[in-house]
N, C-alpha and C positions, 0 to 999 in steps of 0.2 A: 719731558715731552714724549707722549707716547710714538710719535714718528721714528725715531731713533732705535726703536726696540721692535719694530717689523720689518718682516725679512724684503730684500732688494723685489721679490717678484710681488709680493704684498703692494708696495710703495708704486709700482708701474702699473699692475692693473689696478690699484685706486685712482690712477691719473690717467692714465688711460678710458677707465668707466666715467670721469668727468668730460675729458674732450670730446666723449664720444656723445655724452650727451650735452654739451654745450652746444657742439658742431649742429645738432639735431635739431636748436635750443628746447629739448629739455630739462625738466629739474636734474640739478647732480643726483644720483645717487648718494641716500642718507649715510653709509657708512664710505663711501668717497670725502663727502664733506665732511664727514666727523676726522680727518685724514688733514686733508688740506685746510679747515676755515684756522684752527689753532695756529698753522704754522702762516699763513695770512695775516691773522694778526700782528702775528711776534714779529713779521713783518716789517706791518705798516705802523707798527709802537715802536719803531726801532731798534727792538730785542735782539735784532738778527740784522746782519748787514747786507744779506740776499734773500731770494727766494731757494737756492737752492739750501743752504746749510737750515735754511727754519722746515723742508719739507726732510730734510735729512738725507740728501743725496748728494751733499758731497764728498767726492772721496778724499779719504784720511792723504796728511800730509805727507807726501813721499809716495802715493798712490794715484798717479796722474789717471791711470789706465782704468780705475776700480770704483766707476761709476756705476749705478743698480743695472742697467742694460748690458755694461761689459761681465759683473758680475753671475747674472743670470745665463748670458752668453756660455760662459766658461765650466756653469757647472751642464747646463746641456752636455757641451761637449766634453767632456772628465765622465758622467753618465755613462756617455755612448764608449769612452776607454774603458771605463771598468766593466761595461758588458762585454768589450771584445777582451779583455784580461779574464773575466769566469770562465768565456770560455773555450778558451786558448787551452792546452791540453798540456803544455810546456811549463814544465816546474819554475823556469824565472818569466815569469809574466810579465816583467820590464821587458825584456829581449825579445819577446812574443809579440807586445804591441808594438816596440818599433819594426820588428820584421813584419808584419801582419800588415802593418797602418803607412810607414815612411817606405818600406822595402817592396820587393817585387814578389814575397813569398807564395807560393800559388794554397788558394783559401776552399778548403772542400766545403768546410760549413754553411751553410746559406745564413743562417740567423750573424755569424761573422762577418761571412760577404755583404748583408745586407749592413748591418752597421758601418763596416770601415768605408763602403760607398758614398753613406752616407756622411760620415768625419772629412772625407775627401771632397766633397760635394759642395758641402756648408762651412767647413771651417780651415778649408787647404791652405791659408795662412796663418792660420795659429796652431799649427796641430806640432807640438814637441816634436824635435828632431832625433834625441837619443834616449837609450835605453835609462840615463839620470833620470830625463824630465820624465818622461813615462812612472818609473818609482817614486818621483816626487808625489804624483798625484797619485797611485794605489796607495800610496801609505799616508795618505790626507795630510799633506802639507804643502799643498797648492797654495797659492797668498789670498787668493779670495776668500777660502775658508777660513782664512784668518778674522777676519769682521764679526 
């Protein structure tokens, strides 16, 4: 099934570009439907015992959290760390973004200031605590990248 092999932000704005044009009523967009009518089917023939595993959005067993909107969420923000880790000036870039992001460290950079405002802004409950979590994600072993 081709839905399984497109990435989380692929799968949302193809569902997305159909609500939007349901809501509208008009036609889905052709490469929306070519998206959704397969996994309708496999559906409604019983192939599939929901809608969500036949469009391919459910997240893997033991990943309650690692749906395509959480997914997509996380790499946003991982993004916005690895921009503020280039360019942190500090040889352990772990210890930079938690000083920089969690800490009170005063920020001369603007293009820094602007991003941790914004990490603070948008994702002040999910933003890693310690200099761990922070290397987790510069060194690409976040669990989302895992998929």
């Amino acid at each position: 099934m081709m839905q399984f092999r497109l990435a989380p932000e692929a799968k949302l704005a193809y569902l997305r570009a159909a609500c939007e044009a349901m809501r509208a009523g008009q036609p889905v967009p052709e490469d929306a439907a070519r998206y959704i009518a397969p996994a309708f089917e496999s559906y409604l023939l019983g192939e599939c015992r929901d809608l969500t595993t036949a469009l391919g959005l459910r997240p893997r067993q033991g990943g309650r959290y690692e749906t395509p909107a959480q997914i997509v969420r996380r790499r946003e923000r991982d993004a916005l760390i690895l921009h503020v880790a280039g360019r942190a000036p500090d040889r352990d870039k772990a210890r930079a973004c938690e000083r920089l992001i969690v800490g009170n460290a005063v920020i001369n950079d603007p293009e820094i200031a602007t991003a941790v405002e914004k990490l603070r802004a948008e994702f002040a409950g999910e933003l890693p605590r310690s200099a761990r979590q922070y290397r987790r994600i510069l060194d690409g072993e976040a669990v989302h990248r895992r998929r």
